[in-house]
C-alpha positions as CSV (number, residue, x, y, z in Angstrom):
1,X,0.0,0.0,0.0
2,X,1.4,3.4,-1.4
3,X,-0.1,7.1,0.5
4,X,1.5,10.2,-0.9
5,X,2.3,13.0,1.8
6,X,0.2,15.3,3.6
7,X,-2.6,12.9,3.7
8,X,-2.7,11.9,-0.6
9,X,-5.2,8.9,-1.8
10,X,-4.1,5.5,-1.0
11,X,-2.8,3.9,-4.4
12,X,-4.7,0.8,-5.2
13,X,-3.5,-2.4,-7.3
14,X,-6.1,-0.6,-9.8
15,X,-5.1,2.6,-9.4
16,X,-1.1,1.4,-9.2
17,X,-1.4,0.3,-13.3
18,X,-2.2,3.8,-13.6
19,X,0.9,4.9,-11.7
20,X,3.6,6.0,-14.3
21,X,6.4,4.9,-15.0
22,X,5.5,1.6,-13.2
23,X,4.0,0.0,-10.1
24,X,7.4,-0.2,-8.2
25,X,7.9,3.7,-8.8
26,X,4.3,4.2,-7.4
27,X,5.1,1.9,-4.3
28,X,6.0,3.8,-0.6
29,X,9.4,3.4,0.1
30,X,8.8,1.5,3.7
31,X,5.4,-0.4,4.3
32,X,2.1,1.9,5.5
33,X,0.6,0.6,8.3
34,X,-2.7,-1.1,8.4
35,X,-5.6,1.0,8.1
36,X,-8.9,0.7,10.3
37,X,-12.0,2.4,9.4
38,X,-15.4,2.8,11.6
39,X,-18.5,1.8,10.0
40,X,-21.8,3.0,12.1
41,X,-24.7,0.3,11.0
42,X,-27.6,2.6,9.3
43,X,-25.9,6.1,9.7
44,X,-23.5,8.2,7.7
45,X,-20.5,6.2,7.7
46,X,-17.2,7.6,9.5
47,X,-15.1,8.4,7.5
48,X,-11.6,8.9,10.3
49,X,-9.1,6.5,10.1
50,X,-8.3,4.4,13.7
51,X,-5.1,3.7,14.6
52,X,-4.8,-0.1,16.3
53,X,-4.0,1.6,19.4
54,X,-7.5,3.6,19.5
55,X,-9.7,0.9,17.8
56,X,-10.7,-0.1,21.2
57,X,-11.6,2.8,22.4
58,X,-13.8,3.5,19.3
59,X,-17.4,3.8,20.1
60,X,-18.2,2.6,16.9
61,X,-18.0,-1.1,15.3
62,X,-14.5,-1.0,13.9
63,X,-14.4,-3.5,10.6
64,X,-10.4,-4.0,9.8
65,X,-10.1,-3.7,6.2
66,X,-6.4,-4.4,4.9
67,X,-5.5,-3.2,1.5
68,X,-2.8,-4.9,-0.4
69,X,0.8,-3.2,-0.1
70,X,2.4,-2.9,-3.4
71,X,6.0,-4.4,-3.3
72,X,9.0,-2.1,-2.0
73,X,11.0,-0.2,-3.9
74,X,14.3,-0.5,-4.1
75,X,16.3,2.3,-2.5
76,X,17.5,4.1,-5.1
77,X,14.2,4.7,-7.0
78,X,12.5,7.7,-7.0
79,X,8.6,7.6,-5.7
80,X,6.6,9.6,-8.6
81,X,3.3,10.5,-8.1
82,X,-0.2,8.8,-9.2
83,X,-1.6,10.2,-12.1
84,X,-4.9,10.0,-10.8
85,X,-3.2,12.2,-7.9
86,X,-5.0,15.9,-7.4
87,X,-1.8,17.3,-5.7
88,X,1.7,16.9,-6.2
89,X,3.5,14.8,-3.6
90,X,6.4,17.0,-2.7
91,X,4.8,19.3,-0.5
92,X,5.4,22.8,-1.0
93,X,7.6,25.3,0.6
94,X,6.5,28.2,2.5
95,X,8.9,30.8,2.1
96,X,7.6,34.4,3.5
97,X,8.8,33.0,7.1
98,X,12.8,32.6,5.5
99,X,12.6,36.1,3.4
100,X,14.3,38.6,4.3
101,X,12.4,42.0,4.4
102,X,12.8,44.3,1.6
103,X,15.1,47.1,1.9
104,X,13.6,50.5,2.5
105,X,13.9,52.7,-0.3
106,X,16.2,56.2,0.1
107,X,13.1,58.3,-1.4
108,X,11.3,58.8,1.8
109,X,11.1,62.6,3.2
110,X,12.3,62.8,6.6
111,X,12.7,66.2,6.8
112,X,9.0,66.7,6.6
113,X,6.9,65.4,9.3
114,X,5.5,62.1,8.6
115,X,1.8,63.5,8.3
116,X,0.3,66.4,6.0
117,X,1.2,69.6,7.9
118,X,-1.5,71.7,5.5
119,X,-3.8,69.9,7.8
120,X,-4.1,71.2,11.3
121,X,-4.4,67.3,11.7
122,X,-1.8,66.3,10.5
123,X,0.1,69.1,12.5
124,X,-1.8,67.8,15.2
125,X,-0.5,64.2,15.1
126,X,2.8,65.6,14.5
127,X,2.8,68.0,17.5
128,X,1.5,64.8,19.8
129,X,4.8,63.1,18.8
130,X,6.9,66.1,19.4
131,X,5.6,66.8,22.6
132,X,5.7,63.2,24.1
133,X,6.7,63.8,27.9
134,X,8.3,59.8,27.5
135,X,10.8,60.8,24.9
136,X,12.9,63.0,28.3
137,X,13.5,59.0,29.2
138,X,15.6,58.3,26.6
139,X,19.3,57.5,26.9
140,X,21.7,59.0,25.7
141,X,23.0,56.2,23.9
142,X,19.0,56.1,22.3
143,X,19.4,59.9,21.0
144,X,22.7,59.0,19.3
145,X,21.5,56.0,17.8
146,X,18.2,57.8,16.3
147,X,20.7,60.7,15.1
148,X,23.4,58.0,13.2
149,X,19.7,56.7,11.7
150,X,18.2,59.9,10.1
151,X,21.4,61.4,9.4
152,X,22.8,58.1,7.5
153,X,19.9,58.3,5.4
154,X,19.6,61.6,4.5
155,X,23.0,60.8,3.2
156,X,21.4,57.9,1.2
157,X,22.6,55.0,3.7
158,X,19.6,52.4,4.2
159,X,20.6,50.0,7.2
160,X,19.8,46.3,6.4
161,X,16.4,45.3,8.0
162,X,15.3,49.3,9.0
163,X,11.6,49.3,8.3
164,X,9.4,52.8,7.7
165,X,7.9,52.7,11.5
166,X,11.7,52.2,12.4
167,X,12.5,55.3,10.8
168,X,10.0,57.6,11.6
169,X,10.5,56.5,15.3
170,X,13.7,57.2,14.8
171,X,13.2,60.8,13.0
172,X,10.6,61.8,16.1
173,X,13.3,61.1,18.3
174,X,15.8,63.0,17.1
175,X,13.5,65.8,16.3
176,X,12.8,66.1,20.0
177,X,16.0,66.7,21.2
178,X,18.5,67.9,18.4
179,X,18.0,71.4,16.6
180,X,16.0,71.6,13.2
181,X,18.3,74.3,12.3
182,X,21.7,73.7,13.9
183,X,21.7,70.2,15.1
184,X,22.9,70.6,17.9
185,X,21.4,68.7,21.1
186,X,19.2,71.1,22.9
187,X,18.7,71.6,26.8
188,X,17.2,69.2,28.6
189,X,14.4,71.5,30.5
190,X,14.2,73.6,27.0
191,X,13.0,70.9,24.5
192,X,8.9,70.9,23.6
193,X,8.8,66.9,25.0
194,X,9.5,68.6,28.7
195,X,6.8,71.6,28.2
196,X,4.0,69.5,30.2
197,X,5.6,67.7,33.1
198,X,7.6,71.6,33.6
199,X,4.6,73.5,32.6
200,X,2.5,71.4,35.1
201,X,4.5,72.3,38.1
202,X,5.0,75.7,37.7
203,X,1.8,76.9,36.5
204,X,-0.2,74.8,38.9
205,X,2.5,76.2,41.6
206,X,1.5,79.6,40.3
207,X,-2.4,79.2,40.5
208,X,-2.6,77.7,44.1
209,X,0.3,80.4,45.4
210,X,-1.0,83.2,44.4
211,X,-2.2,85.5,47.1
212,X,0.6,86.7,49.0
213,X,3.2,88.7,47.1
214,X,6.6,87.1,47.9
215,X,5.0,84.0,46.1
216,X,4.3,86.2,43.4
217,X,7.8,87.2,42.8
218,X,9.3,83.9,43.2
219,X,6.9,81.8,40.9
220,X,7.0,84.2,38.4
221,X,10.4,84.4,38.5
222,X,10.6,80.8,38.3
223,X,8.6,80.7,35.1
224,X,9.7,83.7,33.5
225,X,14.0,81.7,34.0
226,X,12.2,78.3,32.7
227,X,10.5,81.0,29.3
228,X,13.5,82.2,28.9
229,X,15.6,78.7,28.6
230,X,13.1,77.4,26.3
231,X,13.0,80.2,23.8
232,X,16.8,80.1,23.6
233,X,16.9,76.6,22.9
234,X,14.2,76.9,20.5
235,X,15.0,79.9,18.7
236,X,14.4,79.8,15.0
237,X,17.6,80.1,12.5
238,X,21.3,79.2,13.1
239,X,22.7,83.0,13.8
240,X,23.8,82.2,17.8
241,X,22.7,84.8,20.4
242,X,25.3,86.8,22.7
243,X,24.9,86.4,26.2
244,X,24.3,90.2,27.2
245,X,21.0,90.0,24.8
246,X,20.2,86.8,26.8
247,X,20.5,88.6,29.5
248,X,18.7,91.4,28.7
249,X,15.4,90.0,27.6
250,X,15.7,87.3,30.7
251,X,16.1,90.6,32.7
252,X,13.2,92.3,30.8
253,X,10.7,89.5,30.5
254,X,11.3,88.8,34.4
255,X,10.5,92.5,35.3
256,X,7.2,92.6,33.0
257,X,5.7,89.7,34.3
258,X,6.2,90.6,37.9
259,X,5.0,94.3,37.2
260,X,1.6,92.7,35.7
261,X,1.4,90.5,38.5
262,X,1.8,92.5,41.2
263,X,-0.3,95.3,39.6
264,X,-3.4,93.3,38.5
265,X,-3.0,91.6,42.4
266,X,-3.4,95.2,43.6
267,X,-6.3,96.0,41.6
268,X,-7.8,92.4,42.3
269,X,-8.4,93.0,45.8
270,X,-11.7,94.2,45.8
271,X,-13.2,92.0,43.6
272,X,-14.6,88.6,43.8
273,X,-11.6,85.8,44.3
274,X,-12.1,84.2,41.1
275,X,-11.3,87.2,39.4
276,X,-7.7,87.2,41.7
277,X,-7.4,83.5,40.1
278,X,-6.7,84.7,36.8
279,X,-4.1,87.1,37.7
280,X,-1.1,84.6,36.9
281,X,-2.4,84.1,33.4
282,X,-2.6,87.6,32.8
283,X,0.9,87.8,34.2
284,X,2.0,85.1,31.9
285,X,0.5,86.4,29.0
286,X,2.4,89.8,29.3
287,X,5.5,87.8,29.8
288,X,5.5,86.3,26.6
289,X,4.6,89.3,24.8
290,X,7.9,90.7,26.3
291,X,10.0,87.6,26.3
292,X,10.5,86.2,23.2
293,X,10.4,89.3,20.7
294,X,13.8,90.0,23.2
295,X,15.1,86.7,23.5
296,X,14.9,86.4,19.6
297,X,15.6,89.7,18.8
298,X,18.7,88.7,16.9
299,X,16.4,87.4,14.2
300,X,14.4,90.5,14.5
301,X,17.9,92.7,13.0
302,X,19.8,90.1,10.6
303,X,16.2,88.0,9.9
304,X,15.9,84.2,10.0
305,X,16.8,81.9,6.7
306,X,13.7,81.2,4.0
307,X,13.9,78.7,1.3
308,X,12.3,77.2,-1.4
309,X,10.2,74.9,-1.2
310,X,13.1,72.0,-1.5
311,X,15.0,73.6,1.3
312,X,17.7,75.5,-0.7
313,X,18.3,78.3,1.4
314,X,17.9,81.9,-0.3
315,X,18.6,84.5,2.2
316,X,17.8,85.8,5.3
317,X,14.3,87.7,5.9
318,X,13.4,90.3,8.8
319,X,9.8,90.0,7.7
320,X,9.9,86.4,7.9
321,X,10.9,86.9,11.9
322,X,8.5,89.4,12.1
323,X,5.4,86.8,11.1
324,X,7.2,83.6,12.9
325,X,7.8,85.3,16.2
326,X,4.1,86.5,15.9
327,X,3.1,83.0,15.4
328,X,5.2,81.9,18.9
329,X,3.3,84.4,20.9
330,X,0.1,83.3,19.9
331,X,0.8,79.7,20.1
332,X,2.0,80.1,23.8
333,X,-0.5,82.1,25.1
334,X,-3.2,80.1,23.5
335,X,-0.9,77.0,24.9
336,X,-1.3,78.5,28.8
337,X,-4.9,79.6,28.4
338,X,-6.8,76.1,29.4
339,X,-4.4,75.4,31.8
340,X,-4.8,79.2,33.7
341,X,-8.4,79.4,33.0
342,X,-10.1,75.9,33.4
343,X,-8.5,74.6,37.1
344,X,-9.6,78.2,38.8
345,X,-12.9,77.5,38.5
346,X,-13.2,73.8,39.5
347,X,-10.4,74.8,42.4
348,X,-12.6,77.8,43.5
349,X,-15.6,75.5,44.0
350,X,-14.2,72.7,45.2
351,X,-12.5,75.2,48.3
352,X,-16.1,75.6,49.5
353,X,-16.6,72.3,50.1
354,X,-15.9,70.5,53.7
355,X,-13.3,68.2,51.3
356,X,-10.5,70.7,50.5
357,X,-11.0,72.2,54.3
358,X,-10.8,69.1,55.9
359,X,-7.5,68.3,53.6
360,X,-5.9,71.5,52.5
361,X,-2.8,70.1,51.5
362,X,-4.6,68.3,48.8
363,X,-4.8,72.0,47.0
364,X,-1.3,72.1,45.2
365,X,-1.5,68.1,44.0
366,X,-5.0,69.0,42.7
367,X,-4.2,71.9,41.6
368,X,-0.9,70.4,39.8
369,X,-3.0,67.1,38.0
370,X,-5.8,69.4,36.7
371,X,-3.0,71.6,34.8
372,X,-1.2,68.9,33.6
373,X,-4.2,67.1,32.3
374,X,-5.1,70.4,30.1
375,X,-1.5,70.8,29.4
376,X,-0.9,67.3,27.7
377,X,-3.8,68.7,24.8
378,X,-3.0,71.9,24.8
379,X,0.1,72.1,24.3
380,X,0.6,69.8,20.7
381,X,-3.1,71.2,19.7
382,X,-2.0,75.0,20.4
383,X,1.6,74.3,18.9
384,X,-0.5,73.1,15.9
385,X,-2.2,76.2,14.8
386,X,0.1,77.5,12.4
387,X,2.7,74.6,10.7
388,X,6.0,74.5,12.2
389,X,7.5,75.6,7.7
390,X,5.9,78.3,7.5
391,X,5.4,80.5,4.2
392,X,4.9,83.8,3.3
393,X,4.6,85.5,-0.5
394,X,7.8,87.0,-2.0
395,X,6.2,90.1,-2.5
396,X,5.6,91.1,1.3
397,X,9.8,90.5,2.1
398,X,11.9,93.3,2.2
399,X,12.9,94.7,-1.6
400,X,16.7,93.9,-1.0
401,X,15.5,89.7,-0.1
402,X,13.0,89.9,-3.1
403,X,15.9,91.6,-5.4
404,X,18.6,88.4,-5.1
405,X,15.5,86.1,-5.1
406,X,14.2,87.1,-8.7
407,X,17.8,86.6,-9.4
408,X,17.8,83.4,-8.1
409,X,14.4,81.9,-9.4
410,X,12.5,84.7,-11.3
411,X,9.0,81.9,-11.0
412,X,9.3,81.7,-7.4
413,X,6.2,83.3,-5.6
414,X,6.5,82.0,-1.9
415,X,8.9,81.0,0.5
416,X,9.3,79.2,3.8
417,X,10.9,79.4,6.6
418,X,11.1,77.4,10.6
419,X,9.0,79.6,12.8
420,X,10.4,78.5,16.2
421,X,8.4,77.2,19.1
């Protein structure tokens, strides 16, 4: 008795004459063993084989039918199938498990954000990645390895086995803590991935300490140094800023924040405490109104770089500075204003109730968690409203920028340019 692999029809003496070339190259190379089959007595019959060692344990009649073996091959002769056969006897090979993955090609663009930026979206998504508080638990070793990635293949290098999530993982980290425009590593406290758990402390640190003035002073003198470190890591362009105009606008943005502070607490008094809540955001907002046109006033003078829409670079543009840092202060302010406006009220009503006065330590913890939760949307949707390229015409740049442009490219009508964050 002949039976083909993976469970082919048993060959016959009938069906052997059929088997080409001849009945000994249709026999099984070592003998099959004998085959039972159930029978049930008026039902369908069973049709699964039993083994000798289960025919007693068959709850069915078992009728032993032995089917003639054909004789054994010899050795050296090569079992070919039955033509009567409806699959071929060597079984085949599955090979996706053994193939190795396809290289990635060079032609994806990495110095875009992985989703449609034209989309606030898209900018969205992108912002959500930026701003990932889990990316300040990366190594060093981590950051290094994601830099050696993206910069290998920007220079065309595809390492064997990288896949496309691999990349882009690797192209979120390294935007999160090297410099779009310099690439140099950035600070850790100054990098848009440590805006919420920083954020979070100081701002809810500034809501619940808020009535008597030395905490004024020193909170928003905390904030105002933590500002300032931020916009100088993220400043926009690669001119580098001298430490008295550091200084100065620290200096400045410091003193304008406390004035509004301390003046809006003074006119505050009188009126219901709710209204004394939002003091620190209107402090806040007058700081960054102050702050970053001075901490990035370097750009303000000799203008940040614009390109085309390839990224050559084409000059440097005041305008341009004008319209990104514009952009920044808009972003930020809209950035603080769930977190300073929605946790006053809920504070301010749950502080009449016996809960807070029976645990008034609780305040600043509560105070912190409901900051942080607005934060953690805020801050990638509000760093989304306007895409981190930005553009602007040719025609609203300064004359001298549009002159050496028409040189350039005499068809070009807009340019682009990294606004900062």
């Amino acid at each position: 008795m002949h039976a083909h692999a993976h469970g082919m029809r048993v060959c016959t003496p009938a069906h052997a004459r059929a088997c080409e070339p001849s009945r000994a190259a249709c026999a099984r190379a070592q003998q099959a063993p004998t085959e039972l089959r159930c029978t049930r007595s008026g039902a369908h019959a069973c049709t699964q084989p039993c083994s000798h060692a289960r025919r007693r344990s068959c709850a069915h009649a078992c009728a032993r039918t032995r089917r003639p073996r054909h004789k054994q091959a010899p050795a050296s002769a090569e079992a070919l199938p039955c033509a009567h056969s409806r699959a071929a006897a060597v079984p085949r090979v599955n090979t996706d498990a053994t193939r190795m993955p396809p290289s990635l090609p060079a032609t994806i663009n990495i110095r875009e954000p992985r989703w449609d930026q034209s989309t606030f979206q898209g900018r969205a998504k992108h912002f959500f990645m930026v701003t990932d508080p889990r990316n300040l638990l990366l190594s060093g070793a981590t950051l290094e390895e994601a830099r050696r990635v993206v910069e290998d293949y920007r220079a065309g290098t595809v390492p064997p086995g990288l896949t496309e999530d691999q990349l882009w993982r690797a192209k979120y980290i390294y935007d999160s803590a090297f410099h779009p425009d310099t690439g140099e590593k950035m600070l850790l406290v100054g990098r848009m991935s440590a805006q919420v758990p920083m954020n979070m402390t100081i701002t809810g640190c500034m809501l619940t300490f808020y009535r008597t003035t030395p905490a004024v002073l020193f909170w928003q003198w905390v904030n105002q140094s933590f500002n300032a470190i931020v916009n100088y890591t993220n400043r926009s362009g690669d001119a580098p800023i001298t430490p008295s105009q550091l200084g100065t606008a620290y200096v400045s943005a410091t003193t304008g924040a406390v004035v509004t502070a301390l003046g809006l607490k003074s006119l505050t008094k009188h009126l219901p405490a709710i209204i004394g809540r939002y003091v620190p955001f209107a402090a806040v907002a007058a700081a960054n109104c102050i702050n970053i046109p001075l901490m990035r006033q370097r750009e303000l003078k000799l203008g940040i770089p614009v390109t085309d829409e390839n990224g050559n670079r084409l000059g440097e543009s005041t305008a341009a500075a004008q319209k990104a840092i514009f952009q920044v202060v808009v972003s930020r302010i809209g950035m603080a204003a769930p977190a300073m406006a929605i946790p006053p009220v809920i504070m301010n009503a749950l502080e009449k109730r016996a809960f807070l006065k029976r645990y008034p330590y609780l305040n600043a913890p509560l105070q912190v968690g409901l900051v942080g939760l607005c934060l953690v949307f805020a801050t990638p949707l509000c760093c989304a409203l306007f895409p981190q390229k930005s553009s602007m015409p040719v025609s609203r740049l300064e004359p001298e920028v549009q002159a050496r442009i028409q040189e350039k490219d005499p068809q070009l009508e807009t340019v682009y340019f990294n606004k900062g964050l």
